[in-house]
C-alpha positions as CSV (number, residue, x, y, z in Angstrom):
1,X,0.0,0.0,0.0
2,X,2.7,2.3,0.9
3,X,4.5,1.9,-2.6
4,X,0.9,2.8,-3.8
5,X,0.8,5.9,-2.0
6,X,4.2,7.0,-3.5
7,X,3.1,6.4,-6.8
8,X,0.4,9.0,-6.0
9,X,3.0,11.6,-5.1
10,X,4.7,14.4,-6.9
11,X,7.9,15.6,-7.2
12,X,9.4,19.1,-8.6
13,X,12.9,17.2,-7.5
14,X,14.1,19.9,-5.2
15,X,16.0,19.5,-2.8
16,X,14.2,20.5,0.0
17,X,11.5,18.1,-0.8
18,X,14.4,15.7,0.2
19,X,15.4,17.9,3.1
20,X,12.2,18.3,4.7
21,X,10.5,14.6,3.7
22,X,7.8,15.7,1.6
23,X,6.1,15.4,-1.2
24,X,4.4,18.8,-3.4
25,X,1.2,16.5,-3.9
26,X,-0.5,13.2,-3.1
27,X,-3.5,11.8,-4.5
28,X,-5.5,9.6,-2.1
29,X,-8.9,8.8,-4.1
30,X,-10.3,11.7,-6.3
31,X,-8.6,14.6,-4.1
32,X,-5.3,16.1,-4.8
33,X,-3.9,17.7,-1.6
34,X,-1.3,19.9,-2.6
35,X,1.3,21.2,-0.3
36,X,2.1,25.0,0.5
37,X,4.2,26.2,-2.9
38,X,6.1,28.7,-3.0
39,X,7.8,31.4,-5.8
40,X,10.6,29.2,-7.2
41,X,12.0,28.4,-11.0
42,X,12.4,24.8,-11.8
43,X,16.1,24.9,-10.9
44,X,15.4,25.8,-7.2
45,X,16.4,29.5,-7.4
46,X,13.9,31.7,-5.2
47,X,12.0,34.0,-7.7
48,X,10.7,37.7,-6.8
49,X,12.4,38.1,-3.6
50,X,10.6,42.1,-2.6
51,X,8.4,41.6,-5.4
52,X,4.7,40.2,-3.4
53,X,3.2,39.7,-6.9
54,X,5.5,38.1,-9.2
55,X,6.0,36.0,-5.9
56,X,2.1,35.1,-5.9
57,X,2.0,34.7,-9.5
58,X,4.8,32.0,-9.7
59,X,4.0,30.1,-6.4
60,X,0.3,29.4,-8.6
61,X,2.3,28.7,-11.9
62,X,3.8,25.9,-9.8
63,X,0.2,24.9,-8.7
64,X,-0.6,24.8,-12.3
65,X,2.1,22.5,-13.0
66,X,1.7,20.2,-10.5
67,X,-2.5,19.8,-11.4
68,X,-1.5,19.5,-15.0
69,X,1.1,16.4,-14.0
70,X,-2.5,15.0,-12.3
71,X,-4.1,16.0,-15.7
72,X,-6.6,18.7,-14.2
73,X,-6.9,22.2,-14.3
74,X,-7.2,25.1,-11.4
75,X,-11.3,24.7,-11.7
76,X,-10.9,21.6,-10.0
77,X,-9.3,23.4,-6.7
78,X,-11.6,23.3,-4.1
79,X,-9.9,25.0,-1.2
80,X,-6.8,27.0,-0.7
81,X,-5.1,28.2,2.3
82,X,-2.7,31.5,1.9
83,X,-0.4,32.2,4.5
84,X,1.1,35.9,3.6
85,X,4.0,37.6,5.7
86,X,2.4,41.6,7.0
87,X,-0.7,40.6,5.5
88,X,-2.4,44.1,6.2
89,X,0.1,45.8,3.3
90,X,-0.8,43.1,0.7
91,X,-4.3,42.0,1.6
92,X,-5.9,44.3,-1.0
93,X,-3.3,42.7,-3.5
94,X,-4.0,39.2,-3.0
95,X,-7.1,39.4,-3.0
96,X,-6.7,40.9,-6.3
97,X,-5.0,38.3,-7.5
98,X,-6.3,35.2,-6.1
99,X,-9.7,36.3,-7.5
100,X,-7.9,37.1,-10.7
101,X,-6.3,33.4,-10.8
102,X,-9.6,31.8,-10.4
103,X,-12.1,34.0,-12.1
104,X,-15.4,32.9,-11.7
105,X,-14.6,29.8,-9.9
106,X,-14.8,30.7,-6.5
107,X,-13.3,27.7,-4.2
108,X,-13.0,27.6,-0.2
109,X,-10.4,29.4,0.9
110,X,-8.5,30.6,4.2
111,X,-6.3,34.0,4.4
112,X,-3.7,33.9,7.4
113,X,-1.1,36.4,8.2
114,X,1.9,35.1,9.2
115,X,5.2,36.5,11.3
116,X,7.6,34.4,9.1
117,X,7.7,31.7,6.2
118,X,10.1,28.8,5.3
119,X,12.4,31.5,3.5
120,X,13.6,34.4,4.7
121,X,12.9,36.6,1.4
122,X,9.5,34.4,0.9
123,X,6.5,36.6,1.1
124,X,3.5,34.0,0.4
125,X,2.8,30.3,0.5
126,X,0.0,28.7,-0.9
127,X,-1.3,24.9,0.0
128,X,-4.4,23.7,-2.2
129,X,-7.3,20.9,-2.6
130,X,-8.1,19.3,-5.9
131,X,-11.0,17.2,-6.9
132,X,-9.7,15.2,-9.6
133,X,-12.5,13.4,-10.7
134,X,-16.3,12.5,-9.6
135,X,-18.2,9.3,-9.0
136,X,-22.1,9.3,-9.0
């Protein structure tokens, strides 16, 4: 079952996935639980380090990515939860662009300020919920 489980999992190949023991997704059934991404390129490199919206817009480009490796789309996403460092100067902003990123799909969601993220310069994190498929 384990080896089942893994074969559910995705992996940008970072190395702090490695680090930390973790994997950016698992499916377990029809849901995709994704974990909290962050602004990064595909060679590990922190992207947008004062910059809160190129940092938002990259960290869901990698949410993109890993639902098109599951073969599904954003509309899918069910829930999100943002944690975003002095969240009273950006709240306006990611509001913006978390409604922009979904546009009429309108899933769950939970806004949290936070004192501090995994990475010093990192401004936002973002963990989401797929639905990948329905029965019945």
């Amino acid at each position: 079952m384990a080896s089942d489980a893994a074969s559910q999992a995705f992996s940008f190949g970072m190395p702090w996935e490695e680090d930390y023991g973790f994997s950016q997704a698992i499916k377990s059934g029809s849901t995709l639980y994704i974990s909290g991404q962050l602004s990064h390129d595909m060679d590990a490199n922190f992207v947008g380090e004062t910059d809160f919206e190129l940092q938002v817009s990259t960290t869901f480009k990698n949410i993109d990515k890993i639902l098109h490796s599951y073969g599904a789309s954003r509309s899918q996403i069910v829930a999100t939860t943002v944690y975003v460092k002095n969240l009273r100067a950006h709240v306006d902003e990611i509001n913006r662009l978390h409604k922009e990123y979904f546009g009429d799909h309108r899933p769950t969601s939970t806004l949290l300020g936070v004192v501090d993220l995994a990475l010093p310069q990192q401004l936002v994190e973002i963990s989401a919920v797929a639905i990948l498929e329905t029965t019945g």
